[in-house]
C-alpha positions as CSV (number, residue, x, y, z in Angstrom):
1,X,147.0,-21.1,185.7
2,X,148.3,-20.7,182.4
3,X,152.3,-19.8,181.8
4,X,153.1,-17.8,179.5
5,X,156.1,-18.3,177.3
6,X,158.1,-15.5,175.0
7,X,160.1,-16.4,171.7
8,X,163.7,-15.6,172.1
9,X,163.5,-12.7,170.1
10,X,160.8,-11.5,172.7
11,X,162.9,-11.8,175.5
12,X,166.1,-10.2,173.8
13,X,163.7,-7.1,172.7
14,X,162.9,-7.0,176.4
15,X,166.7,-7.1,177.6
16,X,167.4,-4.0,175.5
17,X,164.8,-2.0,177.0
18,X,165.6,0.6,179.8
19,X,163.0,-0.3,181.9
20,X,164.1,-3.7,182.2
21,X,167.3,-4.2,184.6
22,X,169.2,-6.6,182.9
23,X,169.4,-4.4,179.3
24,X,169.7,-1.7,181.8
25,X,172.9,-3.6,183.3
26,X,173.9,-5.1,180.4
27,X,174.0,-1.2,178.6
28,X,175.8,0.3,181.9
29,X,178.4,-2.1,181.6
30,X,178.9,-1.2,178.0
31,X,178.7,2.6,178.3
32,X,181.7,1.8,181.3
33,X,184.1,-0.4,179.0
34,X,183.3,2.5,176.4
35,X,184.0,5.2,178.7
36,X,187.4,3.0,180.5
37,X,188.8,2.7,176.7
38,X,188.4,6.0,175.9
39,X,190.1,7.2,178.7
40,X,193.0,5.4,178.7
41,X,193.4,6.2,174.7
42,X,192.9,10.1,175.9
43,X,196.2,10.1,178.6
44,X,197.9,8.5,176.2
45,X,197.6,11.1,173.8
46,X,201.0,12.7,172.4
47,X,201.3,15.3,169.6
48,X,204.3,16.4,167.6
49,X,205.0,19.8,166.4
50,X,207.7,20.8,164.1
51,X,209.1,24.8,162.9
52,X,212.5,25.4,160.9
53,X,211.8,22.9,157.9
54,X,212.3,20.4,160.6
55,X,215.2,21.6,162.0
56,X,212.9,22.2,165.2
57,X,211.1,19.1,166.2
58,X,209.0,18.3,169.9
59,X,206.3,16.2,171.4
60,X,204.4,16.9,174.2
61,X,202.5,14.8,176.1
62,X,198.0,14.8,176.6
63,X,198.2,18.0,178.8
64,X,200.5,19.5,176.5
65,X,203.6,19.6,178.6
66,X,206.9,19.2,176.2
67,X,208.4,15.8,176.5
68,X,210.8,16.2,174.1
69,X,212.4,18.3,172.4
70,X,215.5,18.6,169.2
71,X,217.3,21.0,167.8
72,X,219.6,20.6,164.6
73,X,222.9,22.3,164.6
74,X,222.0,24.5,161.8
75,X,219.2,25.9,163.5
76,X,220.8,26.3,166.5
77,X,223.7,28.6,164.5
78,X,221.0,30.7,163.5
79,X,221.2,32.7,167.3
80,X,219.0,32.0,170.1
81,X,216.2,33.8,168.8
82,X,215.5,31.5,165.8
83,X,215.6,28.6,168.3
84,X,213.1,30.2,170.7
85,X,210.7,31.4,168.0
86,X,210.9,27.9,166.4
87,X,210.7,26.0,169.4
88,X,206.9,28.0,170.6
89,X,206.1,27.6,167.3
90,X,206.8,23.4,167.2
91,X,204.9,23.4,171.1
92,X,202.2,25.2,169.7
93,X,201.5,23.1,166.7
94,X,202.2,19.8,168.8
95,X,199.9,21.2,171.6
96,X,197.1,21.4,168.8
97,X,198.2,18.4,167.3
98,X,196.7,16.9,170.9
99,X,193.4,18.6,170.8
100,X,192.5,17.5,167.5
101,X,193.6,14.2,168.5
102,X,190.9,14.4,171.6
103,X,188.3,16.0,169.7
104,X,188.1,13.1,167.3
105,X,188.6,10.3,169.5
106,X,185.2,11.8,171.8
107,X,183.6,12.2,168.9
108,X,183.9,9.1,167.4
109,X,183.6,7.7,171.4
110,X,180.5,9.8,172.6
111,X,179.1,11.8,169.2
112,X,180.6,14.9,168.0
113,X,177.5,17.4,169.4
114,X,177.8,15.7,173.0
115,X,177.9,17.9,175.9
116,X,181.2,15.5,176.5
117,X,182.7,16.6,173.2
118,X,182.1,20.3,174.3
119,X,184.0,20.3,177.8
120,X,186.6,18.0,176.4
121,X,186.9,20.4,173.5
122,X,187.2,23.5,176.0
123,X,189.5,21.7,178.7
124,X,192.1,20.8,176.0
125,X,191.9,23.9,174.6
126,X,193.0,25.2,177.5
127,X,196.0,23.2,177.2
128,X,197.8,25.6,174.5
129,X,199.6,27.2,177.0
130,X,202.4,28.1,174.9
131,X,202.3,31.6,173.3
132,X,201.8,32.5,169.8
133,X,205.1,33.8,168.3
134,X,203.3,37.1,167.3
135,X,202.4,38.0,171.0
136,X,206.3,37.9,172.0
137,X,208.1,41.1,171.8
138,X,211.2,41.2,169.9
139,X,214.0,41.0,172.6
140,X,217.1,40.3,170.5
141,X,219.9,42.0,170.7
142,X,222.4,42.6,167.7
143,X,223.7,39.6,169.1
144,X,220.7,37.9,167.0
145,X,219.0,36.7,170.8
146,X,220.0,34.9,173.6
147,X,220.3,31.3,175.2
């Protein structure tokens, strides 16, 4: 009986091909150390919004909960309705910040027409929980708001 022998090149074409089970290990494994690093860059996501000229500044975290939040002193003198325009405004922004910061890192992870980039798109979407300034009805008092 005769053996056959392969060049190396041969053998490493093989490897990559689906239908043989070490490429097909060798790619799972990838597609898992891919899919483990982009995770953990995801929940570390922050963003940072910002409304006054600065005066307002906060960072919420990769659901879009606030984490933290400043007000300046001259802001703050401006009544209570300022501060609570400015400070939806600054979560808002900062909550967006976060979904553009997802939406590119699956993209550039997965491809940016993956059904992955889709729900990822949709389910941080659904993380700008805080309402647009526009929606609120005016509740001030002559008082210029409240705290």
């Amino acid at each position: 009986m005769l053996a056959m022998s392969t060049t190396p090149e041969e053998d490493r074409r093989r490897a990559r091909r689906w239908d043989d089970p070490d490429g097909a290990v060798e790619a799972a494994q990838e597609r898992a150390r891919l899919a483990t690093d982009w995770s953990a860059q995801m929940m570390a996501l922050t963003g940072t919004g910002e409304a006054e000229r600065g005066g307002i500044s906060v960072e919420v975290d990769a659901e879009g909960v606030l984490r933290r939040l400043s007000v300046t002193d001259v802001v703050a003198s401006k009544g209570g309705r300022v501060v609570e325009l400015g400070v939806l405004t600054a979560v808002r922004a900062a909550q967006s910040d976060v979904v553009q910061q997802a939406e590119a890192l699956t993209a550039q992870a997965w491809g940016a027409d993956s059904r992955t980039a889709q729900i990822v798109s949709q389910e941080y979407g659904a993380n700008l929980t805080a309402p647009s300034t526009q929606a609120l009805p005016n509740t001030s008092g002559p008082d210029g708001g409240t705290w």
